[in-house]
MARZATI-394525 format. One line per field, with one value per residue (C-alpha): residue number from 1; z, x, y. Coordinates in steps of 0.25 Angstrom, whole numbers. Layout:
n = NUM, ...
zz = Z, ...
xx = X, ...
yy = Y, ...
END
This chain:
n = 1, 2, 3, 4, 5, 6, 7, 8, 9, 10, 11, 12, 13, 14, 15, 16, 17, 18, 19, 20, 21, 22, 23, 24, 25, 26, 27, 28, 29, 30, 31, 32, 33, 34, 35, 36, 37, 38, 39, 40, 41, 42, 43, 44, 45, 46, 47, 48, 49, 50, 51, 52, 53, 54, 55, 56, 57, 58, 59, 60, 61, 62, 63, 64, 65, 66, 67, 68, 69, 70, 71, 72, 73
zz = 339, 346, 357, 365, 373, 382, 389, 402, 404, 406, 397, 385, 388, 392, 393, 378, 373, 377, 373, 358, 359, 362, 351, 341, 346, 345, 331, 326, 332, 326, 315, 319, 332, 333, 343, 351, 359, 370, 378, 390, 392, 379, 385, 393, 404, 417, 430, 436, 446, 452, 448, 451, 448, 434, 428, 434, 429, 417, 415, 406, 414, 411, 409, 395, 390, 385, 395, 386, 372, 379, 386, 373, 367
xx = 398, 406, 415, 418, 433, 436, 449, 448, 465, 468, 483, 484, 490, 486, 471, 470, 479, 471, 458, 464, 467, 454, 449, 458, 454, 439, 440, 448, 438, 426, 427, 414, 417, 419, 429, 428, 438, 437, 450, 443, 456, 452, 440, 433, 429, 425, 423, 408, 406, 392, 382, 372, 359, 364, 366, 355, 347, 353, 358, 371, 381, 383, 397, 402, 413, 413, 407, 394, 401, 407, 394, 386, 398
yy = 358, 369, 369, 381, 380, 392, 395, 402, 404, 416, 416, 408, 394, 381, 382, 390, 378, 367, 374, 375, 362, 359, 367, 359, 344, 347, 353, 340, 331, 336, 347, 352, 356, 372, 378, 389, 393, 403, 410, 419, 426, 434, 437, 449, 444, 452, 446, 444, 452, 445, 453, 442, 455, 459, 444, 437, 448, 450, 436, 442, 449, 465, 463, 464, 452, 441, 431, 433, 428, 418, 413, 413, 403
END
């Protein structure tokens, strides 16, 4: 099983604490669960700027961050 803990704070505090935390209780509750943790302000990520033609052509956006990686987890 996996479990996927984001952290959408912009400055490292109480959010990316408890998320760790998280990370630390699931792993002593059942040794098979892997932990992934991901902080989105170490991220690209550029703002959407509606362009409804390209992606629901496309069905991706023509942007390139990492929106996509993150979408695939």
């Amino acid at each position: 099983m996996k479990a996927l803990l984001i952290s959408c704070s912009p400055r490292k505090g109480n959010s990316e604490t408890i998320v760790n935390k998280m990370s630390e209780i699931l792993k002593k509750q059942n040794a098979k669960i892997e932990t992934e943790i991901i902080l989105l302000r170490k991220k690209k990520i550029e703002r959407c700027i509606g362009c409804l033609e390209f992606c629901n052509k496309k069905l991706a956006c023509y942007k390139k961050d990492d929106v996509a990686n993150i979408f695939e987890k």
